[in-house]
N, C-alpha and C positions, 0 to 999 in steps of 0.2 A: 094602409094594411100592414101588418105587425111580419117581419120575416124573421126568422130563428132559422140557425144553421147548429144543432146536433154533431159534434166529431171531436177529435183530439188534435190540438192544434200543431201539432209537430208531424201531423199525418200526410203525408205527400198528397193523398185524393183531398183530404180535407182544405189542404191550403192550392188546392186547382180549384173545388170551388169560390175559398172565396180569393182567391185572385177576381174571377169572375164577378162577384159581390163587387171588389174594390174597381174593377176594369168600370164598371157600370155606375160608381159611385151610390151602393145601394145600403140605406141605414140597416144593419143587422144585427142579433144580439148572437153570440155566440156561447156554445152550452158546451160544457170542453168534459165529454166524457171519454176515457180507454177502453175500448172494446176488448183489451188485450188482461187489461185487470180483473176479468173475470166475466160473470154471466150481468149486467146490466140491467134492472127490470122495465127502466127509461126508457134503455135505446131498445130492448124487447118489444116493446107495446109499438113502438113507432117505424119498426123493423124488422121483423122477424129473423133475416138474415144474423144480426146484429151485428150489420158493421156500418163503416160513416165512410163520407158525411149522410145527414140527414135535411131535407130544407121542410120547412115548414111555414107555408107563405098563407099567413090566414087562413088556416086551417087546412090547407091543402097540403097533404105529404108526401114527399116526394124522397127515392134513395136509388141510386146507383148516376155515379159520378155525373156522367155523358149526359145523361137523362138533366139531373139537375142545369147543365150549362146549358143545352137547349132550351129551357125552359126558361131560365133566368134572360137568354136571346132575347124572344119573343115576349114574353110578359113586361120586361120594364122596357124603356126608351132609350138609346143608346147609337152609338155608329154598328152598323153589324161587324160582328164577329164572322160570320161564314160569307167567306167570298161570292162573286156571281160566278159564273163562268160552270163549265163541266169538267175542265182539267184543274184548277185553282179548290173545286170543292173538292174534287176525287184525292188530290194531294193531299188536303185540311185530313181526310177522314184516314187515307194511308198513315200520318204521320201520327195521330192519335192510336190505329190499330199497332200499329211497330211501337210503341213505346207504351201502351196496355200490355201487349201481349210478351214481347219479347225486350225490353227496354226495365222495366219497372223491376222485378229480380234482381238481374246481377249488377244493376247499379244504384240499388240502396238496400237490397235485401242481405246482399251480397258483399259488395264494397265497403258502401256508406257501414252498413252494419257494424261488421269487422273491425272497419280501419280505426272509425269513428267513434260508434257506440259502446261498441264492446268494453272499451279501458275504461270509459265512462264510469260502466259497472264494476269495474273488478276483475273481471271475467277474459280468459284468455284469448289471443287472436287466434281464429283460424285463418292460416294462411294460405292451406289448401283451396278455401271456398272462395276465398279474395282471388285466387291464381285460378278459381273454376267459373268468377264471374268477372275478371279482365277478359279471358276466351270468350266466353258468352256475349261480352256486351264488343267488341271488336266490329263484327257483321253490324249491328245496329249503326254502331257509328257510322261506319262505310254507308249503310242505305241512307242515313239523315244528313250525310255530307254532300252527297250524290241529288237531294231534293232541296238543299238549303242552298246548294251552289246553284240550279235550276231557275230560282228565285218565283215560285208558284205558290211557296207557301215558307215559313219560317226564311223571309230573303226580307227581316231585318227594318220593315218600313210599317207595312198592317200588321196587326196583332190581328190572329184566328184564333178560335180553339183549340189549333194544334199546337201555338205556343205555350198554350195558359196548360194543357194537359205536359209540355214537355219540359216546362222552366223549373218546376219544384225536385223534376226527379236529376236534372243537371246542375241545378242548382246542391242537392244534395251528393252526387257522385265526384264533383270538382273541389270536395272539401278533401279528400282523401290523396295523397300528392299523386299515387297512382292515377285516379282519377282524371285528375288536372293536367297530367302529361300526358296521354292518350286521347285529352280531347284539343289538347295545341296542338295534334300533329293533325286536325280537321280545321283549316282554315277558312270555310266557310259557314260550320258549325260554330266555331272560336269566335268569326265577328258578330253571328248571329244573336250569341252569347252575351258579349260583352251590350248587346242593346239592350236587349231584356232583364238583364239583372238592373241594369239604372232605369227603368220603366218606375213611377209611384207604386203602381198597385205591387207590384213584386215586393218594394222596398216594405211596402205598409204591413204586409202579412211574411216577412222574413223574420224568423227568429234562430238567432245562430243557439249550436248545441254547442254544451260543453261549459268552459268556464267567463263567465258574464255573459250566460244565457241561460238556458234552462235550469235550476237547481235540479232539481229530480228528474231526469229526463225518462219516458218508459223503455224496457225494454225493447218494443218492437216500435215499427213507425208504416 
């Protein structure tokens, strides 16, 4: 059965699902549209929302991140991604709600953005927003150091969905030196870190920004 994943590959949600894709070793074709480039009549028809990713698993479609990674769970064959237990799932699901809700902003919308993309384009740094999402993203760190040190969930050994929802957006906030020195000073965060970025699947759907990586990188991610 034919699986198509709809997104922009430099998209934080897009490269969580397919992390998930690669976690699972699943053949997939990917359709790399920017929802940011304007109104898309593609990802329109298969989303109305228009944002990504998208899965399209023989005709079945599917959009909003979480949704996708549960499904991709149970439909293919795999070691599970979601823990047994009631304190190991509650963790998995805290650690995905803190880095959707309050995680994702000020450490690529924010940091990454600024430090990174901005010069990319030309375009000046804001250093206000950069110094209004080091504030922002602070408390985040403190809750995920606080559950990484626990070892319930991101403690460096099983992969859950709270890693594959947490590695693209640290992966992208530790490019920024800002970044990367606010999250060495979380040393159970930091070893967590250093496992998951040499994991395949990580390695397989990493594409570094900037110079010998993206040519045209988009404005937003």
């Amino acid at each position: 059965m034919a699986v198509r994943l709809t997104g922009l590959s430099v998209s934080v949600y897009t490269r969580i699902a397919r992390l998930m894709l690669a976690e699972r070793g699943i053949d997939y074709e990917l359709v790399e549209i920017d929802p940011f480039a304007g109104t898309d009549a593609t990802l329109l028809d298969l989303n109305p929302l228009h944002t990504v990713p998208v899965l399209n698993h023989d005709g079945f479609i599917l959009h909003e991140t979480s949704a996708i990674l549960r499904y991709l769970e149970t439909a293919f064959d795999g070691v599970s991604m979601v823990p047994n237990g009631a304190k190991p799932l509650a963790r998995m699901a805290q650690v995905i709600s803190i880095v959707d809700s309050h995680g994702y902003w000020p450490m690529v919308r924010q940091v990454f953005a600024q430090r990174i993309f901005a010069p990319l384009h030309g375009e000046p740094v804001n250093e206000e927003m950069i110094a209004e999402g080091l504030r922002r993203v602070a408390p985040v760190l403190q809750s995920l150091e606080r559950i990484a040190g626990e070892g319930l969930a991101l403690n460096g050994g099983s992969v859950t969905l709270a890693d594959l929802h947490l590695g693209p957006m640290v992966g992208y906030f530790q490019q920024a030196p800002e970044g990367q020195e606010m999250l060495a000073q979380h040393k159970a965060l930091s070893n967590w870190w250093g496992w998951f970025r040499e994991r395949p699947a990580f390695q397989a759907v990493d594409r570094p920004v900037g110079p010998g990586g993206l040519a045209s990188p988009p404005k937003r991610l």
